[in-house]
C-alpha positions as YAML, in Angstrom:
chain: A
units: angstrom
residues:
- id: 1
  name: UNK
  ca: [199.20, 51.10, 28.34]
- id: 2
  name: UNK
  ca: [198.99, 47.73, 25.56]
- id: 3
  name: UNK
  ca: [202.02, 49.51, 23.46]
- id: 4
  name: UNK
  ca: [203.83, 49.89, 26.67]
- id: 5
  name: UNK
  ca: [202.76, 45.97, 27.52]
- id: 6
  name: UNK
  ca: [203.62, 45.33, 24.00]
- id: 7
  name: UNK
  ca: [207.39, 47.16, 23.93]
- id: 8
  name: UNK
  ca: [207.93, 45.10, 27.24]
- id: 9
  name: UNK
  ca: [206.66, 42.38, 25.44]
- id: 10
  name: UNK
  ca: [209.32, 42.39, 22.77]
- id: 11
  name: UNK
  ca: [212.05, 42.74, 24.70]
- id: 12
  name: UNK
  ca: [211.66, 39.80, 26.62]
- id: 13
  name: UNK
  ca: [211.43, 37.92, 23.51]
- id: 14
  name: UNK
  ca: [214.63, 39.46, 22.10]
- id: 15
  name: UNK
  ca: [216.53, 39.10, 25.67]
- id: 16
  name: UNK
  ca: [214.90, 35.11, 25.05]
- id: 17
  name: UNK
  ca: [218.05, 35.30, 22.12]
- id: 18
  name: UNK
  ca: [221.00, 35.92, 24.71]
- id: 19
  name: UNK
  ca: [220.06, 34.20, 27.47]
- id: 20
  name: UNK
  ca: [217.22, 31.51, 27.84]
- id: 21
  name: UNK
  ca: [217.50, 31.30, 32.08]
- id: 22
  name: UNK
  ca: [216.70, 34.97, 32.57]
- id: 23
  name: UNK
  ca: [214.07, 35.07, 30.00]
- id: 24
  name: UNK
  ca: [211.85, 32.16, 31.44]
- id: 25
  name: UNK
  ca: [211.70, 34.65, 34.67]
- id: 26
  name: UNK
  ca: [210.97, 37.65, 32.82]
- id: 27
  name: UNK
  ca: [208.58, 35.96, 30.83]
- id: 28
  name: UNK
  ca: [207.06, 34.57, 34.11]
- id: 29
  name: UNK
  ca: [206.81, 37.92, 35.82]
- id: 30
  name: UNK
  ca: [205.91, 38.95, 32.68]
- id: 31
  name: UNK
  ca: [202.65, 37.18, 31.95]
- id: 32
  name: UNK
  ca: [201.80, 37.44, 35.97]
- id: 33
  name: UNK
  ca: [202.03, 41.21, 35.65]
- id: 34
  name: UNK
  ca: [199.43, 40.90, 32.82]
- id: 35
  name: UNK
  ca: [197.04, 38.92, 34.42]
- id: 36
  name: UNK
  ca: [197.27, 40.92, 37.91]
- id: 37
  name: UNK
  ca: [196.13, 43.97, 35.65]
- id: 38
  name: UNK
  ca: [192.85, 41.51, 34.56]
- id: 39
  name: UNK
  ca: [194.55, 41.04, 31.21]
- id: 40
  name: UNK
  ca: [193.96, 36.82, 31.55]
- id: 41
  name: UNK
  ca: [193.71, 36.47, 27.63]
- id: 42
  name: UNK
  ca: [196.69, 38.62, 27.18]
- id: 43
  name: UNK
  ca: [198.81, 36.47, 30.00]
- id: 44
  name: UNK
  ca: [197.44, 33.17, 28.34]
- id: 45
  name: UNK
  ca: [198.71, 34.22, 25.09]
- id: 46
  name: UNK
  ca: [202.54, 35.34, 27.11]
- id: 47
  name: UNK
  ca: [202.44, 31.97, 28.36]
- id: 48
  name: UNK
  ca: [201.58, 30.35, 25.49]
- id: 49
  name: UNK
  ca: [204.43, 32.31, 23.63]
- id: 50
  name: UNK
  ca: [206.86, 30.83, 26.32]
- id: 51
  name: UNK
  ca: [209.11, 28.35, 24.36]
- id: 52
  name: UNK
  ca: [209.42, 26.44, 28.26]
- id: 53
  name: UNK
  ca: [207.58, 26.44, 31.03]
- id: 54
  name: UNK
  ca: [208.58, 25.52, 34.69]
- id: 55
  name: UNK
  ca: [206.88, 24.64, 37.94]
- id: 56
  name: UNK
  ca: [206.80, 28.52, 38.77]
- id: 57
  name: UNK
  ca: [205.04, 29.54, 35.34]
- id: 58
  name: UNK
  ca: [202.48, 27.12, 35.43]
- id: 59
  name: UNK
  ca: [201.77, 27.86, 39.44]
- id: 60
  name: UNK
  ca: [201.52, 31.66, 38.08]
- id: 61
  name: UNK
  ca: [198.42, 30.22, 35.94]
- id: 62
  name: UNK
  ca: [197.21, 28.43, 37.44]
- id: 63
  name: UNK
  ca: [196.96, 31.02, 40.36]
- id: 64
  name: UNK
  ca: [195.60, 33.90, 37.74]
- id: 65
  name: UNK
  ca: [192.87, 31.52, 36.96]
- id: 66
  name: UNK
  ca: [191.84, 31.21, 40.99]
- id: 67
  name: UNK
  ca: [192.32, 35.29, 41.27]
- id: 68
  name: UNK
  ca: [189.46, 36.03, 38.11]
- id: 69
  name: UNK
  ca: [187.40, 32.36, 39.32]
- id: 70
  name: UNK
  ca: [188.04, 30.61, 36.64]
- id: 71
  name: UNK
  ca: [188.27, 27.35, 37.60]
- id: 72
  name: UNK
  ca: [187.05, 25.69, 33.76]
- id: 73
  name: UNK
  ca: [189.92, 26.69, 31.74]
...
């Protein structure tokens, strides 16, 4: 499952080349997908990858940290 997370990975940050509006959602859903599957370290490191952020990315976060109770970081 991580190679597939990883291949997905990739080619969000290659479609991040073509067109920067579509990737900031894919990259969202992305890194929420991550941290639904209990992956939080993995979805911080998507989001911290993420060349912007919006209002909707750092909801997603903030969000994963209330799912997992984890209120300090």
């Amino acid at each position: 499952m991580q190679e597939r997370l990883e291949q997905a990975f990739v080619f969000i940050v290659n479609l991040n080349i073509f067109n920067k509006k579509i990737s900031l959602i894919c990259f969202s859903f992305f890194f929420f997908f991550v941290g639904k599957l209990g992956d939080l370290d993995q979805a911080e490191k998507v989001f911290s990858s993420m060349t912007k952020h919006n209002i909707v990315s750092y909801n997603i976060l903030l969000n994963l940290y209330g799912l997992y109770r984890q209120p300090d970081r």
